[in-house]
C-alpha positions in Angstrom: -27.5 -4.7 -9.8 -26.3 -7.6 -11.6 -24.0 -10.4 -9.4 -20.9 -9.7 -11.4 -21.3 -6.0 -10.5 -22.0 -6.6 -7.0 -19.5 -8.8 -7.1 -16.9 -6.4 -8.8 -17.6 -3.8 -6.1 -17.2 -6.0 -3.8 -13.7 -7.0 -5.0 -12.9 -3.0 -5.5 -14.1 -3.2 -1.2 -11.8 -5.7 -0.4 -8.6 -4.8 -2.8 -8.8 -1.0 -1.1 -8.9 -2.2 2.2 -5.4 -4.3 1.8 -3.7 -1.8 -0.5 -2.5 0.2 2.5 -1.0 -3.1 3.7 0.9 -3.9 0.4 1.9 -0.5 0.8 3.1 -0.5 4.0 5.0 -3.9 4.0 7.2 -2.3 0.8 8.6 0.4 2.3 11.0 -1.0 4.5 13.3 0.6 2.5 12.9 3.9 1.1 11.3 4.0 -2.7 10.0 6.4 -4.6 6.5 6.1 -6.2 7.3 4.8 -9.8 9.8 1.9 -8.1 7.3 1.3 -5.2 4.6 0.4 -8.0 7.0 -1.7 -9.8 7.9 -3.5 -6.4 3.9 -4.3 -6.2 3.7 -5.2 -9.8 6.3 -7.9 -9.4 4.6 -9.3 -6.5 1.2 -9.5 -8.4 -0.3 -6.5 -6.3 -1.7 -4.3 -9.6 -2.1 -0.5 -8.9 -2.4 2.5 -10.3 -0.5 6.0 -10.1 -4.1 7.5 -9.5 -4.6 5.2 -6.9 -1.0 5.2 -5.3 0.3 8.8 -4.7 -3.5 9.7 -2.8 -2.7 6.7 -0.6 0.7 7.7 0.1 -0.3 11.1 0.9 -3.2 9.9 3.1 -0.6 7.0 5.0 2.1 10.1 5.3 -0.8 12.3 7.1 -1.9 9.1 9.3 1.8 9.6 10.4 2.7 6.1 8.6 5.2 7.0 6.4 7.8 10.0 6.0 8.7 11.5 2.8 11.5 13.7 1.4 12.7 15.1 -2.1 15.7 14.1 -3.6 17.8 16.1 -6.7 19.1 13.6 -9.0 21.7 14.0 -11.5 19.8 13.8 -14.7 16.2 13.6 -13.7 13.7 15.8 -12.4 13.4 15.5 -8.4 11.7 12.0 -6.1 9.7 12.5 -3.2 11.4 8.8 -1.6 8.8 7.5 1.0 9.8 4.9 4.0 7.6 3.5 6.6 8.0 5.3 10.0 8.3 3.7 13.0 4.2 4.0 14.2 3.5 3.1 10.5 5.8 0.0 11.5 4.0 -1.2 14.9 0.3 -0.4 12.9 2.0 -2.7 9.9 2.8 -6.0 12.7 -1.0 -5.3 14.2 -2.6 -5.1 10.5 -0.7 -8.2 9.4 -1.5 -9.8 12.7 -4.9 -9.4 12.4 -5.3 -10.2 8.5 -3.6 -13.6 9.6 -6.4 -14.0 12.0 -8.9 -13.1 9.6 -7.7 -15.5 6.7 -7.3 -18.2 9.1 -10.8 -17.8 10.0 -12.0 -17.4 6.8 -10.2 -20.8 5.6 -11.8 -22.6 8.5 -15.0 -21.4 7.4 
């Protein structure tokens, strides 16, 4: 394996592992998929509807997050999504414990 794969997979590791996170921390207030990805975008957190709506599923069976469809007026119906409140006491341990990591790693 060549270093720029390795290093790529690598990346791909470390990106899926604080995707729930960026995930979690968004849904404060309830979105629904397409504004939750434009929420990331704008932040600089890239990614994709294939990735997304399997991680929201998989957060929602963890018991992180609650869903519920909407009927709008003119368009076709949203599943909204908001963080529960055990996705909000794992969020303040996750983000506690990234800080610890990244402080580490700085001091490294």
């Amino acid at each position: 394996m060549e270093n720029d794969e390795l290093v790529q997979n690598m990346l791909l590791e470390l990106r899926r592992g604080s995707l729930s996170l960026a995930v979690l921390s968004q849904l404060g207030k309830e979105q629904y998929g397409y504004s939750l990805l434009k929420a990331l975008s704008d932040q600089g957190m890239e990614i994709d509807q294939s990735t997304l709506y399997p991680l929201l599923r998989r957060l929602e069976s963890q018991g992180l997050l609650q869903s519920d469809w909407r009927i709008m007026d003119e368009a076709r119906p949203r599943r909204y999504y908001v963080i529960s409140t055990q996705g909000k006491a794992v969020l303040a341990k996750l983000k506690k414990e990234w800080s610890t990591m990244t402080a580490t790693l700085s001091q490294m």
